[in-house]
N, C-alpha and C positions, 0 to 999 in steps of 0.2 A: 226771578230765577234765571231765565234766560240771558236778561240781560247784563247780570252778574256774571256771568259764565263767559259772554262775548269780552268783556270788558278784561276778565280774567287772561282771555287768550290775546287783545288785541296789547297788554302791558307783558306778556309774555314776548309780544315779535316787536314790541314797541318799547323800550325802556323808560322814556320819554313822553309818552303819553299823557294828558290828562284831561281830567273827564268834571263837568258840571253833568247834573241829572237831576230829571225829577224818578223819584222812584220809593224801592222800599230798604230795607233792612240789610238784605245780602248784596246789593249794590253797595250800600254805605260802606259794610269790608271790604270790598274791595280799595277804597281809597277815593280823592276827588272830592267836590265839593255837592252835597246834596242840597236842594233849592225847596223840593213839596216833599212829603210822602205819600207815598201810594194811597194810603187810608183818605187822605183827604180828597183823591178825585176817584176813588173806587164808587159808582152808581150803575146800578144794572135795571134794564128796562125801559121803557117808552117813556109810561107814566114817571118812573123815580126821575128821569134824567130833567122830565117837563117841571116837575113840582122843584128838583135843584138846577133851575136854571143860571139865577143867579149868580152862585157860587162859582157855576162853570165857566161863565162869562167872567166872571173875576179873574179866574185863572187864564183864561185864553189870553186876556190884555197883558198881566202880566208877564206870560212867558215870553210873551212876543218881544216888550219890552227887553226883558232879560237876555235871552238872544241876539240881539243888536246891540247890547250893552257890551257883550261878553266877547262875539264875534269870532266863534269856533272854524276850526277848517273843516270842519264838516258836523251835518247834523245827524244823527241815528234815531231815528222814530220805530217805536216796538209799538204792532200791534192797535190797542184803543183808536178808533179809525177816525170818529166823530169829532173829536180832537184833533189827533194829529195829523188829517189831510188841510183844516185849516192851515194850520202851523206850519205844515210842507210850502204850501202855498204863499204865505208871508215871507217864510224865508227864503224860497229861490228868487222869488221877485227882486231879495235884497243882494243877489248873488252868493247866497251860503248854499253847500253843497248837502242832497240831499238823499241820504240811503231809509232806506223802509224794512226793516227788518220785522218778518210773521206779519203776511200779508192780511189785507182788510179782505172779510169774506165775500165778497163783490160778486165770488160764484154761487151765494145764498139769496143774495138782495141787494139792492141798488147797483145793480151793473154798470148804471149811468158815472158811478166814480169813475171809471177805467180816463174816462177824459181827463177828471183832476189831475188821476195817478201820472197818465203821459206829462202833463203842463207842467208837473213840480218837484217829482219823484224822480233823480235821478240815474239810482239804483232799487232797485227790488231781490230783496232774497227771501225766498219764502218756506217753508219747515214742511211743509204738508205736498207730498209729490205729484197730485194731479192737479195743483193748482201752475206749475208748469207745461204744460198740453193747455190748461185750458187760455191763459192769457194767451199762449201762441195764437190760441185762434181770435185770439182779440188785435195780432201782431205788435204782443209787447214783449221782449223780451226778459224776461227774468233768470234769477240764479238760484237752483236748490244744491244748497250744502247738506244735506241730510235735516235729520229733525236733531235737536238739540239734547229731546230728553233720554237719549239712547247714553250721553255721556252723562248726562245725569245722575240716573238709576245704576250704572254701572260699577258702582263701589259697594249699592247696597247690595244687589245680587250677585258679588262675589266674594262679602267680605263673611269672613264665618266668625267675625266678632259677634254677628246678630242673632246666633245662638243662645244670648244671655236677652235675649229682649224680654220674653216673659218672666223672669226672674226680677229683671231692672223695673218693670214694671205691675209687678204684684199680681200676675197673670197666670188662671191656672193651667193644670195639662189638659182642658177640653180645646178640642178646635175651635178656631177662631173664626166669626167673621164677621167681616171688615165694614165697616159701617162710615159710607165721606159723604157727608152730607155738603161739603163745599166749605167755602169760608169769610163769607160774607153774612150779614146779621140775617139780611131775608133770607136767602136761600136756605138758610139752618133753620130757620123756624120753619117754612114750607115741607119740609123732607124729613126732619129726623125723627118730630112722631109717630109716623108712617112704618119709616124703618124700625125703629129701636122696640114697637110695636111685637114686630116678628119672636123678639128674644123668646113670650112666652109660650110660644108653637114649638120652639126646636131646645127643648131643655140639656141636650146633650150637649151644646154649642155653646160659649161663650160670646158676647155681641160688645163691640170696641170700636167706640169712636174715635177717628181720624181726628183729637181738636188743635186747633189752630192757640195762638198764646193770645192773640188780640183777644178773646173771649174769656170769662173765668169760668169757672164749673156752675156756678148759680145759673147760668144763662142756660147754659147745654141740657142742663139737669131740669130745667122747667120743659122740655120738648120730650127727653128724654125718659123722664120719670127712675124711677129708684128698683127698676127690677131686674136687678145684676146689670147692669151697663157700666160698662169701663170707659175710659176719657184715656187715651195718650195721648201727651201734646208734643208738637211741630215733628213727630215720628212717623210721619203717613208711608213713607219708602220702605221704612223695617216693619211696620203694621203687615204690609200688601206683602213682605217678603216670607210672613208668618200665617197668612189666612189662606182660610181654604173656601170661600167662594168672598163677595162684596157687594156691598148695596151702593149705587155710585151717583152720583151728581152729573147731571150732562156736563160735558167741558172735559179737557186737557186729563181730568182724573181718568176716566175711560178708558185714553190710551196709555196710561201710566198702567192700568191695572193690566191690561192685557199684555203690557212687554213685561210684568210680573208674571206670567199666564196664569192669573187668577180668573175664573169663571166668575163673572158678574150679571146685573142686573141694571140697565141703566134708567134713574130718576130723575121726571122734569117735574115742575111745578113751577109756575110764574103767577104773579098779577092776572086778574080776571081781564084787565084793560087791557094790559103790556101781551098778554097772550092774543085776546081779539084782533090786535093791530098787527101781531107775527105772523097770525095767521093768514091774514091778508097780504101781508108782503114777502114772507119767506118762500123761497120756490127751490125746497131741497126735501129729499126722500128721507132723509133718514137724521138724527140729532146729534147723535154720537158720532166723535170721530172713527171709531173701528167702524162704523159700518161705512161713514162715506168714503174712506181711503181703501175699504175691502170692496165697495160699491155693490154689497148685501148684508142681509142681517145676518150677521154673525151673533148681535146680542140683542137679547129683548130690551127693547124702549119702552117704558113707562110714562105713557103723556097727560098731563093733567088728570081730569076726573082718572085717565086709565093708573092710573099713581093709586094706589086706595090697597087697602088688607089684604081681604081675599086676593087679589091676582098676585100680591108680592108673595104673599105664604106658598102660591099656588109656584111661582117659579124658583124660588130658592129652593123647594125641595125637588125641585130637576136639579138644579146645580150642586144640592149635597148627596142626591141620592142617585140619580140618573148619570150611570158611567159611561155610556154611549153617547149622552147629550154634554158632559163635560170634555169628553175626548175631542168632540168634530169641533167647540168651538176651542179649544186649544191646539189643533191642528194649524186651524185659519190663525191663530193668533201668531204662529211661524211664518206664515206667508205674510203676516204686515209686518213684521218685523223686518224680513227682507226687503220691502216696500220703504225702510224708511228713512237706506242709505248707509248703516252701518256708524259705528261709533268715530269720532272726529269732528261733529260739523260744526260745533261753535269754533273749531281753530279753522276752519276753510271759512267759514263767514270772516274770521278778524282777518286772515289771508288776502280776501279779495276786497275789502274795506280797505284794506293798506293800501293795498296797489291801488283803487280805485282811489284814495288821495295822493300818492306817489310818493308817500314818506321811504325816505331810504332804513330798509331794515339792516 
């Protein structure tokens, strides 16, 4: 999404422009020649990435190849860190020029990157604003454009086509809510039984899955079960525009749901191994992005075993029922929004990608 988005703006100030990528679906509209899909190097975890090793290693030689084949005037590395600081590396070695777009969270764990990052990254721009303060104290400097998904979302929360959503979608007039369990195969089996669980406590409520189109209903529907749960597919923005609290996936959905100011609930779940080994190497307070970029809990975290029935039933009906406890954390949800630069920053990122290769606009 993001990176569709930069791409969008960087053919806006660049006419001329083109683009090889590995990536997904909304990149390919944009135009350019696409090389992987996202799907095939999407692996989350310690253990998954241990047990697809192989694969990975297929692709690193590859791309590496491909890149010196191809011989771009500059590289754009989004995010996936474990990959692409290899890849950063290969390729300045070879003289190609190297930007880093959504920084690797080096302020969670392995800090010891910061050295790669100097040796090969030649630009950094990163989404999340105290990840600026904090490389300074590492004396690196970086560039925060805003976060990206503020231009994102900004069509869905102003467009009052989305009036018709529960009509287009066979959706009654009870409140909705909003149910993302993520959208990768594990993550959705870990989470959504859990969730989708809740329907039978709050009868007045309708509960609607955020689904993704890589999944059919059969899959959803084995976690989910058959007790009134709805499936909307790839409509997560008009879901969140329509709900009145959310059960949420740690990750990027978090702060999607809070610049909706939907009062949520955030759910982790991992691997028994992949979680033993986080826990030993992660050295951050909180999971969710609203709480590290507010730097308190603004929303309850649900961690492993703490993920389970009773506590979810027990906090969703704060969020449906507790007007005091919806208010304070929709307040805070104003103050990160101001935090996150204002809408623009996918065109200030292709802006200073320009300039930084010196194409004349």
């Amino acid at each position: 999404m993001h990176a569709a988005n930069l791409m969008k703006r960087l053919k806006a100030r660049d006419k001329n422009a083109l683009f090889r990528f590995w990536g997904g679906d909304r990149m390919a509209r944009e135009g350019g020649e696409p090389v992987r899909h996202i799907d095939e190097l999407s692996f989350m975890g310690f253990w998954e990435v241990l047990v697809n090793i192989r694969p990975i290693l297929r692709n690193l030689r590859f791309c590496k190849q491909d890149i010196v084949s191809w011989k771009p005037d500059v590289l754009i590395l989004v995010d996936y860190p474990g990959f692409n600081l290899r890849i950063a590396e290969y390729a300045h070695k070879r003289g190609i020029r190297v930007i880093y777009y959504i920084s690797p969270m080096i302020w969670a764990w392995k800090q010891s990157r910061i050295k790669k990052i100097k040796r090969s990254v030649d630009r950094m721009l990163v989404i999340v604003p105290f990840e600026k303060d904090f490389y300074a104290s590492l004396n690196y400097d970086v560039s925060f454009p805003g976060s990206p998904l503020l231009d994102e979302i900004a069509p869905v929360r102003n467009n009052p086509e989305y009036a018709v959503f529960r009509k287009a979608n066979n959706l009654s007039d009870k409140p909705i809510v909003a149910l993302l369990p993520g959208s990768r195969k594990q993550e959705i089996s870990r989470k959504l039984g859990t969730m989708a669980a809740m329907a039978e406590f709050f009868p007045d409520y309708q509960f609607v899955v955020a689904a993704v189109s890589a999944h059919d209903k059969e899959f959803y529907m084995q976690f989910a079960g058959n007790a009134g749960i709805s499936l909307v597919y790839d409509q997560t923005y008009a879901l969140l525009a329509n709900a009145g609290a959310a059960l949420v996936a740690s990750g990027t959905a978090t702060l999607e749901t809070a610049l909706f100011n939907v009062p949520q609930v955030v759910c982790y779940r991992a691997g028994k191994i992949s979680y033993a080994i986080a826990r030993w190497l992660v050295k951050v307070r909180y999971i969710s992005l609203v709480n590290l970029i507010m730097d308190k809990p603004v929303v309850r975290e649900m961690i492993q075993d703490g993920f389970n029935r009773e506590a979810l039933r027990g906090e969703l009906e704060k969020l449906l029922y507790d007007t005091g406890y919806r208010k304070r954390m929709q307040e805070d949800y104003r103050q990160l929004e101001t935090k996150l630069g204002g809408e623009g920053a996918s065109d200030r990122a292709a802006r200073e990608i320009i300039e930084f290769t010196g194409v004349q606009q």
